[in-house]
N, C-alpha and C positions, 0 to 999 in steps of 0.2 A: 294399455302399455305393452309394447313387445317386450316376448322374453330373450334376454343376451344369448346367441349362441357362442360359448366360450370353446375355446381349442387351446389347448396345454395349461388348462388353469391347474387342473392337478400336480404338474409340475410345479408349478410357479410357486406354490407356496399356501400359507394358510390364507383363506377368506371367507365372508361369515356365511352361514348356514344360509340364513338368508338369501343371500347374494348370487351362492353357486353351491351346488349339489351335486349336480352329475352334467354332461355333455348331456348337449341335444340331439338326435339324431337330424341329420338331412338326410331326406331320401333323393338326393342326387345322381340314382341310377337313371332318372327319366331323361334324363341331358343326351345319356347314351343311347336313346331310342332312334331318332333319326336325327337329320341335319334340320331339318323344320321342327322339331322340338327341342334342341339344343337353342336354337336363335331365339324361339320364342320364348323358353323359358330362362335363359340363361338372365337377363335382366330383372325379371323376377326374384330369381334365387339372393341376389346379392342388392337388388330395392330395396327386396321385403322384408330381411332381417339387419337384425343388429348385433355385427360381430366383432366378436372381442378376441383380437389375439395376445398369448402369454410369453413370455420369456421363459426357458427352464429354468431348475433349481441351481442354486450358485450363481448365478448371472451368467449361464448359459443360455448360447441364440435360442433353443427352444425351437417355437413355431417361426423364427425368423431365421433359422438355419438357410433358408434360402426365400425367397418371397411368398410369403404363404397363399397372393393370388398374382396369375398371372396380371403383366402391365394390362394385355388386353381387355380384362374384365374391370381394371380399376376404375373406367370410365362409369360403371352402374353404380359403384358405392356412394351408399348414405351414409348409414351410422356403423361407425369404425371403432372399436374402443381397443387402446392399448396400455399394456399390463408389462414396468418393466423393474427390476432391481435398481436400489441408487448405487451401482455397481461405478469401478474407473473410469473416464473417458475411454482408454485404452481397451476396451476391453471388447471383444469381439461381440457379443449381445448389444452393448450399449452403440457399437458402428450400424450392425444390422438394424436395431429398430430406428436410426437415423437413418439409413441409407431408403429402410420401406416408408417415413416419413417424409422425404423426398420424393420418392418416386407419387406416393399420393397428392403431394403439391402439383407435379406434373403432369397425370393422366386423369385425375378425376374431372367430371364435369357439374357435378351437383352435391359435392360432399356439405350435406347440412351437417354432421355433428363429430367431431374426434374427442375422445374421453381419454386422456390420458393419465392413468394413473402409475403413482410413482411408490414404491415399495423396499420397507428398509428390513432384511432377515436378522435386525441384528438380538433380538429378544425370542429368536425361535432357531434354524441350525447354523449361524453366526458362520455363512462360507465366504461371505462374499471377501474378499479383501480388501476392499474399498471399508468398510464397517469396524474393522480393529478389534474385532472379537475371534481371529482364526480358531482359537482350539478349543472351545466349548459356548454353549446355548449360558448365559449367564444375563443377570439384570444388572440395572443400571445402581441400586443402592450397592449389591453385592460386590459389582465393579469398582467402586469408589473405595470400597472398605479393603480390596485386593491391591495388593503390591506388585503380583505378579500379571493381572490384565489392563492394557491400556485403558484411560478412561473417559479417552477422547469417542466422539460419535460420530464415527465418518459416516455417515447418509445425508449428504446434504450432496442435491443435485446441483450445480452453478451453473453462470449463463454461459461459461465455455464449454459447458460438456455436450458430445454433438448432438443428444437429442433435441438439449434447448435451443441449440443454433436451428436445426432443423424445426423445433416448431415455430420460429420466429420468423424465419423463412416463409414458412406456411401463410403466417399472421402477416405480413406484410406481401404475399402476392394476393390474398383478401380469398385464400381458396377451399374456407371454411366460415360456415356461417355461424356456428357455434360450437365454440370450445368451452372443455370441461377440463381442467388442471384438480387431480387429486392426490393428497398423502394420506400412506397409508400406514399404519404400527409405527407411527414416530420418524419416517421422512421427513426432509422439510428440503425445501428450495434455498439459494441462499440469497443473502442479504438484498431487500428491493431489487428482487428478479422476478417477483409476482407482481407486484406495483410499474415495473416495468411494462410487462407483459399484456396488463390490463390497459394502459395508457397505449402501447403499441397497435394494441388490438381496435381501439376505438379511433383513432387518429387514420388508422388505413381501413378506410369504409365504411366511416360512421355509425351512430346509435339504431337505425330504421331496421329493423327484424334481424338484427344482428346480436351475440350478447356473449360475453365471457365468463364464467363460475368458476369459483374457489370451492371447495371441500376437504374435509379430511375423514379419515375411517378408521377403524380399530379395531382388533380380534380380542383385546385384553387378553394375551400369551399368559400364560401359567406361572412363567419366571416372572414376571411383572405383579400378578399376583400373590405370589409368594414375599415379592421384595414389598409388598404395602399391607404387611398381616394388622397393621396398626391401623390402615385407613379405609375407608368405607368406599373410596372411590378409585376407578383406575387411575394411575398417575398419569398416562396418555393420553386419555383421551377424558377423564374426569366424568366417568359416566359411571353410576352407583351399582357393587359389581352385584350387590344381591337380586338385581332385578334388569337381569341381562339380558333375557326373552324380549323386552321394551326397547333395549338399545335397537335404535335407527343402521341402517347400514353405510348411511353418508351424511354427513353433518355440515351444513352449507357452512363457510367462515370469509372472515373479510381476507385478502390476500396477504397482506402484513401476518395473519395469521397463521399462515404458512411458511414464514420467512424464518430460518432462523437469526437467530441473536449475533450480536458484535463477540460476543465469549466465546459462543459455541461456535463460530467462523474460525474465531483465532486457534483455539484449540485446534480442530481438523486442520489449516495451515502450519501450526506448528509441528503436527504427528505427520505430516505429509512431507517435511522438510524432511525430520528425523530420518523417513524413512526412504530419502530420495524419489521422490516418484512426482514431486511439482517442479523442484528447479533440478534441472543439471548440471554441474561443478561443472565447469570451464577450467582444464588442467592451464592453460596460459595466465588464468587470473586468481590461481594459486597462491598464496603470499609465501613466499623463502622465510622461514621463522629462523636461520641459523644465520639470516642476512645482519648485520647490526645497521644499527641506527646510527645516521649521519647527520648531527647538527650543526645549524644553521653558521656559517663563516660571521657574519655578522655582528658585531656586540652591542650593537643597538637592541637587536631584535632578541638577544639572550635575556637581556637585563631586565627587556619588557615585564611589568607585572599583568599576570593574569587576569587581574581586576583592578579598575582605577575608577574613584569617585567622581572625579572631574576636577577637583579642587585642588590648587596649585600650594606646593608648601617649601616654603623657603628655606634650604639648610642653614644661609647666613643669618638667620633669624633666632634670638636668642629664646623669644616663647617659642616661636615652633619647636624648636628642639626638646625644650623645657614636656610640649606635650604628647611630643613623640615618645 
């Protein structure tokens, strides 16, 4: 198994010992030797490893501040992995790693694998603004039990946000033979966008050495462990915290498993209204609240009752009245 070369993972955020330690060195100076060493090795370098780029801290570009390889070499990559906040659509990180997800749709010639994995900061430095925790690292019980911190969980990525447009892109020009979709510290995708995804994926280029994986992962943060002093298990990822050295670094799940819930959708729509950032008021469709109300000319239609049984009652009738 190759080991990942990662580039701004330090940035990016917590991830487990395991996983990531330190940067690898490339000794990339041979490139500069001559122009017959450059050609020769040049395909090598980006065949034969497996590179993982990060997003900085906050949902900053990071290593996507600008293309972290030229278009011209994208035609050697294999294995790609990307590392990015469940940050706003808007938000400059979240365009960049669309816009390098595009471009690999377009220049590559043999991309067997893209790993992407999706990352929520909100139980570690709570910056993102997409997450609803701006002003302090705080858990999700402690959250509930506050009046003063929202207690909605903005980390859910949807299929409008342009990365997911961009990988679906990817998935239906068939320019990946294997994808890898991961969350990570309690991201989640939102509602049948992974069940999506998967159905999309097999539909354009069928089952034959092709294959889509679900995962999720977890650092179990501190604050999380603090908020479950009563329970044995993390409450993310439900993995037993006294025998953490055993935790796995990725835990395969079915795609539904990654989906968030009809609650926690509505929640983040709801917090997303509050705070104007899903719809924009339309000042023409405004309502005049000092406007009054004009009823209907009609006396038909005043008299009407709100609700009728169907049943005809005669006022010339002496029991009808009687039961009225």
């Amino acid at each position: 198994m190759k080991v990942p070369v990662y580039r701004g993972a330090r940035d990016f955020g917590p991830l487990d010992w395991k996983e990531f330690t330190r940067e690898v060195p490339v000794p990339w100076q041979i490139l500069l030797t001559c122009s017959k060493y450059h050609a020769e090795a040049t395909p090598i370098l980006y065949q034969k490893n497996d590179i993982v780029f990060c997003t900085g801290a906050g949902g900053t570009p990071g290593m996507f501040r600008f293309f972290p390889i030229h278009t011209q070499y994208m035609q050697f990559l294999q294995l790609v992995g990307v590392h990015i906040r469940a940050d706003a659509p808007k938000n400059r990180g979240s365009r960049s790693v669309a816009r390098f997800i595009r471009a690999l749709t377009v220049h590559t010639r043999n991309l067997k694998r893209l790993a992407l994995t999706v990352a929520s900061d909100r139980y570690t430095e709570a910056e993102c603004p997409w997450v609803g925790f701006p002003s302090r690292p705080i858990s999700f019980l402690a959250a509930r039990e506050s009046a003063n911190v929202g207690t909605t969980m903005q980390d859910i990525m949807g299929g409008e946000h342009p990365v997911a447009r961009a990988v679906e892109e990817m998935v239906v020009a068939q320019a990946v033979q294997f994808l890898h979709l991961r969350v990570h510290n309690g991201a989640k995708f939102s509602t049948h966008w992974a069940n999506f995804m998967e159905a999309t994926f097999y539909k354009n280029g069928g089952v034959i050495d092709r294959k889509i994986t679900f995962s999720q992962s977890c650092t179990c943060p501190v604050v999380v462990r603090v908020g479950a002093l009563y329970s044995f298990t993390c409450p993310l990822c439900y993995f037993p915290l006294h025998v953490q050295k055993r935790r796995p670094v990725t835990s395969v799940v079915e795609p539904w498993e990654m989906e968030a819930n009809e609650h926690r959708t509505m929640e983040l729509q709801f917090e997303l209204i509050e705070l104007g950032l899903l719809f924009d008021v339309d000042e023409d469709e405004e309502v005049d609240e000092d406007e009054e109300y004009a009823p209907m000319a009609d006396e038909e239609e005043e008299v009407r009752k709100a609700f009728f049984s169907g049943w005809y009652v005669s006022l010339s009738c002496s029991r009808c009245r009687r039961s009225i």
